[in-house]
Backbone as CSV, one residue per row, in Angstrom:
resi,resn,N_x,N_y,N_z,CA_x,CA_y,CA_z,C_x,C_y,C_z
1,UNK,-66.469,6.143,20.031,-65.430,5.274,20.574,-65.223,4.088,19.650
2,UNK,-63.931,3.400,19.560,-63.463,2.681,18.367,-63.606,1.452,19.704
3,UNK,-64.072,0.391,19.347,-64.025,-1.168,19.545,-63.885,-1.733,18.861
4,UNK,-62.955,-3.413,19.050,-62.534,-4.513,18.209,-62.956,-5.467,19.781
5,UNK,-62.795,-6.715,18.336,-62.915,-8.296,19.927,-61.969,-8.801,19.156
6,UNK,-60.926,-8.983,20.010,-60.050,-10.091,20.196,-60.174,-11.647,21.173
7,UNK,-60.006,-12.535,20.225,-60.221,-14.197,20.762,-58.909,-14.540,20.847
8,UNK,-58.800,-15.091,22.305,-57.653,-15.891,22.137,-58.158,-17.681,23.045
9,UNK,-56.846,-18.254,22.906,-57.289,-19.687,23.500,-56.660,-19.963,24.601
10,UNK,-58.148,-20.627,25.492,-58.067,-20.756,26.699,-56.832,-21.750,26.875
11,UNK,-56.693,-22.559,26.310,-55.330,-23.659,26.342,-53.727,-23.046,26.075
12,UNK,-53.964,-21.704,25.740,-52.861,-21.003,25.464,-52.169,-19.987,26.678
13,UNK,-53.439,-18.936,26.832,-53.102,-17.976,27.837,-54.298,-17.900,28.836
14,UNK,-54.298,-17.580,29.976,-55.234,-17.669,31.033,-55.460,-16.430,30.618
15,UNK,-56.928,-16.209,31.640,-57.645,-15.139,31.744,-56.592,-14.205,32.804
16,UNK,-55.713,-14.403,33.956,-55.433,-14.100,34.470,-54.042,-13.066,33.467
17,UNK,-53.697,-13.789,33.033,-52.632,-13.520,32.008,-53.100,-12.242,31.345
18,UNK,-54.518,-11.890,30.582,-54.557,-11.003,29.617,-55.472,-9.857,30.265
19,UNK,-55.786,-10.271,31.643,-56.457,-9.129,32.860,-55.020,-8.454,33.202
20,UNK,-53.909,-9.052,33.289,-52.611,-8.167,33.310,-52.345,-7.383,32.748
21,UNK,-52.475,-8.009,31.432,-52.049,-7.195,30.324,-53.341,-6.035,30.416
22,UNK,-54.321,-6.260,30.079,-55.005,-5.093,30.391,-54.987,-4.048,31.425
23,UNK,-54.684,-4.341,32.345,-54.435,-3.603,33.556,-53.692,-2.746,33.189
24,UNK,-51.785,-3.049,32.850,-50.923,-2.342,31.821,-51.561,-1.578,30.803
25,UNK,-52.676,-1.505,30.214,-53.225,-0.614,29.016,-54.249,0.295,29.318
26,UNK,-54.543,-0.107,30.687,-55.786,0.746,31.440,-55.651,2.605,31.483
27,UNK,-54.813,3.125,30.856,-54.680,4.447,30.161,-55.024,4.755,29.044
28,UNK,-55.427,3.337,28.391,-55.428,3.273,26.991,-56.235,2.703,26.122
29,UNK,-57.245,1.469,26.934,-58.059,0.842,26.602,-58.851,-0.115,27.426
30,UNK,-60.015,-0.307,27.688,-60.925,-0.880,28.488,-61.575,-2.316,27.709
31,UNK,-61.324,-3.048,28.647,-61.596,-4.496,28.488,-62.568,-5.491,28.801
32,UNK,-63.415,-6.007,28.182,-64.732,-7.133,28.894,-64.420,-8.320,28.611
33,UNK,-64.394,-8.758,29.202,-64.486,-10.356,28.940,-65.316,-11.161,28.552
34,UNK,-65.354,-12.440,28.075,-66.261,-13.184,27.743,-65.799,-15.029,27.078
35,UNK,-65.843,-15.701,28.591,-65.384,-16.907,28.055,-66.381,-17.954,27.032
36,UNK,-66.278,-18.444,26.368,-66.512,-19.450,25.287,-65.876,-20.607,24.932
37,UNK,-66.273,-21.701,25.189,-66.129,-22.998,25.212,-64.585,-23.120,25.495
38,UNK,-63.620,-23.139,25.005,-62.415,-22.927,24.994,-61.712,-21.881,24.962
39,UNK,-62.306,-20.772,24.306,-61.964,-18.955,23.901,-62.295,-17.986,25.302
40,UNK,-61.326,-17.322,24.918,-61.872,-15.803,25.647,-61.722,-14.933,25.245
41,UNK,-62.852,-14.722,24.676,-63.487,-13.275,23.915,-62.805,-11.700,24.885
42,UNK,-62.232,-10.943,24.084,-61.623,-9.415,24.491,-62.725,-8.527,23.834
43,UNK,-63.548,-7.778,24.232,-64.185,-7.072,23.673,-63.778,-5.618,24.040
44,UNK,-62.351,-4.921,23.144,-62.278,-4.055,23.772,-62.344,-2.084,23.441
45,UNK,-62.563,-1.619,24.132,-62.581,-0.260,23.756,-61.707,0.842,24.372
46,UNK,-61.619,1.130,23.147,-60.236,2.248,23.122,-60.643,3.915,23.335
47,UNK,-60.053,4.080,24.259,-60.178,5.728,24.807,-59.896,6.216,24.030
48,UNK,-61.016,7.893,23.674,-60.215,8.704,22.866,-60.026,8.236,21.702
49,UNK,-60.309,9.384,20.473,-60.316,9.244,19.084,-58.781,8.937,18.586
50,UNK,-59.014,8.296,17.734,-57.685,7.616,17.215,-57.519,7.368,15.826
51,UNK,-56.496,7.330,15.340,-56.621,6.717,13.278,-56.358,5.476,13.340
52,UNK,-57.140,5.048,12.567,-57.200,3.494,12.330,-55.608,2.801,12.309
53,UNK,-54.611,3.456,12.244,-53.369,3.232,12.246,-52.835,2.959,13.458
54,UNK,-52.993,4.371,14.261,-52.533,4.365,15.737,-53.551,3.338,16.558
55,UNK,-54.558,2.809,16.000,-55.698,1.412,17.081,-55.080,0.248,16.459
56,UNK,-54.121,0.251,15.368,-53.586,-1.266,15.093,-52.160,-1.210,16.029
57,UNK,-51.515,0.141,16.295,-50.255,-0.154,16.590,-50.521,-0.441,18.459
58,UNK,-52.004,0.036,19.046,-52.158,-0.432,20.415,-52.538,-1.509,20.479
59,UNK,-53.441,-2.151,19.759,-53.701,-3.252,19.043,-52.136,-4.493,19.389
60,UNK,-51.410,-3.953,18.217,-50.063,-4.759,18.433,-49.586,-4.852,19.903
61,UNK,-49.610,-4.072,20.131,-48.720,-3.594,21.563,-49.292,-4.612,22.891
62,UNK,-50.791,-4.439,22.746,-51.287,-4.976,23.903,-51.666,-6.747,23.814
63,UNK,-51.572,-7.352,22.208,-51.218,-8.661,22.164,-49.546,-8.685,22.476
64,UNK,-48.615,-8.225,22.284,-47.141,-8.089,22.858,-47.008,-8.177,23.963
65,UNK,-47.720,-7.625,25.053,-47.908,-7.475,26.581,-48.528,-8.451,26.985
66,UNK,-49.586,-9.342,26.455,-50.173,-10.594,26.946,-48.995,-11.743,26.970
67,UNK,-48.221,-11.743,25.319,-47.183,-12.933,25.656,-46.377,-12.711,26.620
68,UNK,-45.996,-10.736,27.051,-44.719,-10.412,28.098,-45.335,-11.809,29.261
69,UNK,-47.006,-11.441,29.295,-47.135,-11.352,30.976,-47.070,-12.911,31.176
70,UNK,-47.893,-13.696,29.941,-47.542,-15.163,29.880,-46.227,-15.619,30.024
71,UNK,-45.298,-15.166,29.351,-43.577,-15.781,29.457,-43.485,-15.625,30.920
72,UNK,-44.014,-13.774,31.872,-43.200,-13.886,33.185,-44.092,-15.043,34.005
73,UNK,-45.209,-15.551,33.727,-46.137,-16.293,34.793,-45.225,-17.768,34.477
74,UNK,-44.816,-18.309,33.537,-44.377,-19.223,32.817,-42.820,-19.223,33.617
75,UNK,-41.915,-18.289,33.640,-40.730,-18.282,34.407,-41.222,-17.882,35.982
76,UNK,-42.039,-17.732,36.453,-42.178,-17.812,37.529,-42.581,-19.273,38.529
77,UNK,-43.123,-19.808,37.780,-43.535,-21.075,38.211,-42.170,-21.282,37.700
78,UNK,-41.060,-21.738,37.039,-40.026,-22.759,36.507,-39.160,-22.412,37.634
79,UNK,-38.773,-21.440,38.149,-38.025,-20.549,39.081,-38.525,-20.261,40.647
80,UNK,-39.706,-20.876,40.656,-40.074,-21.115,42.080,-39.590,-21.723,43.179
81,UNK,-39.201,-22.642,42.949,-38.631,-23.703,43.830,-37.200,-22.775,43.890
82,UNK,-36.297,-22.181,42.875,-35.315,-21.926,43.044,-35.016,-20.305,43.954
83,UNK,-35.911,-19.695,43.508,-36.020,-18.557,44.392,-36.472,-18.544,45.835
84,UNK,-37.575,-19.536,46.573,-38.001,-20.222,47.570,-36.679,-20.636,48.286
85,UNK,-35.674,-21.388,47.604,-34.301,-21.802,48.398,-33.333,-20.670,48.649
86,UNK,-33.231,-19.290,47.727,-32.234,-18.421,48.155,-32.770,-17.495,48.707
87,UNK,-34.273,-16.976,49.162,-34.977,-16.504,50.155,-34.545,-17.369,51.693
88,UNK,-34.973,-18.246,51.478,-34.612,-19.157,52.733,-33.238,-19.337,53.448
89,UNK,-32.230,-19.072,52.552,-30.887,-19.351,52.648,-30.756,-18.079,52.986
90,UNK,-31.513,-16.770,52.552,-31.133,-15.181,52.931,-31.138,-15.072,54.593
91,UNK,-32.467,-16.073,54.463,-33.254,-15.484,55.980,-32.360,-16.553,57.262
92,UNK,-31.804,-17.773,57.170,-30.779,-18.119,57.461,-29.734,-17.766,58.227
93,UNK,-29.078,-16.689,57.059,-28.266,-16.129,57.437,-28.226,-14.808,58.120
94,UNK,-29.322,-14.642,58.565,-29.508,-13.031,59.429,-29.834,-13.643,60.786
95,UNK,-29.941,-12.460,61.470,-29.874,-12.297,62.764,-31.702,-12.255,63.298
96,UNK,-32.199,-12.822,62.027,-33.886,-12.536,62.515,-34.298,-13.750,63.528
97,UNK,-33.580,-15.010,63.342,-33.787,-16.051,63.870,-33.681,-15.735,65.720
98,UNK,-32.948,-15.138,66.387,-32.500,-14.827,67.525,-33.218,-13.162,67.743
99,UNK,-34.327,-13.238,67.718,-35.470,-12.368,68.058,-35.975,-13.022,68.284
100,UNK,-36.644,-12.902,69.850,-37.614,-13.649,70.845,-38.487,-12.900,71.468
């Protein structure tokens, strides 16, 4: 089995953030963690024999999927408050209120 560790920074992306992304790769590669002072160590291993080519291009892929999951956690908080008001404004306008 082929393993690499990837470090990234805790001030950058949460742990929560790159347990996503792993989750998404969980067909494809298995993940440990390991926080360090500021870092969190990826220690991860890749299913199944592979060429050193095709483990850089999952490699790529699954740092690609950490920024996806960071940008959506990042627009989710900015868009909270605004989605919270047209939920509310949905529920408003229905007939759920006049169920007793």
């Amino acid at each position: 089995m082929n393993t690499t560790t990837l470090t990234f920074d805790e001030r950058v992306y949460s742990v929560e953030t790159i347990q996503k992304a792993a989750y998404r790769f969980i067909n494809k590669l298995s993940v440990d963690f390991e926080l360090n002072d500021k870092s969190i160590l990826c220690r991860i291993t890749f299913d199944g024999d592979h060429s050193e080519l095709h483990l850089k291009k999952i490699e790529a892929d699954f740092k690609k999927e950490i920024l996806d999951q960071h940008l959506r956690q990042l627009i989710s908080k900015e868009t909270e408050t605004v989605r919270n008001l047209i939920l509310s404004a949905t529920f408003l306008n229905t007939d759920l209120q006049e169920i007793e």
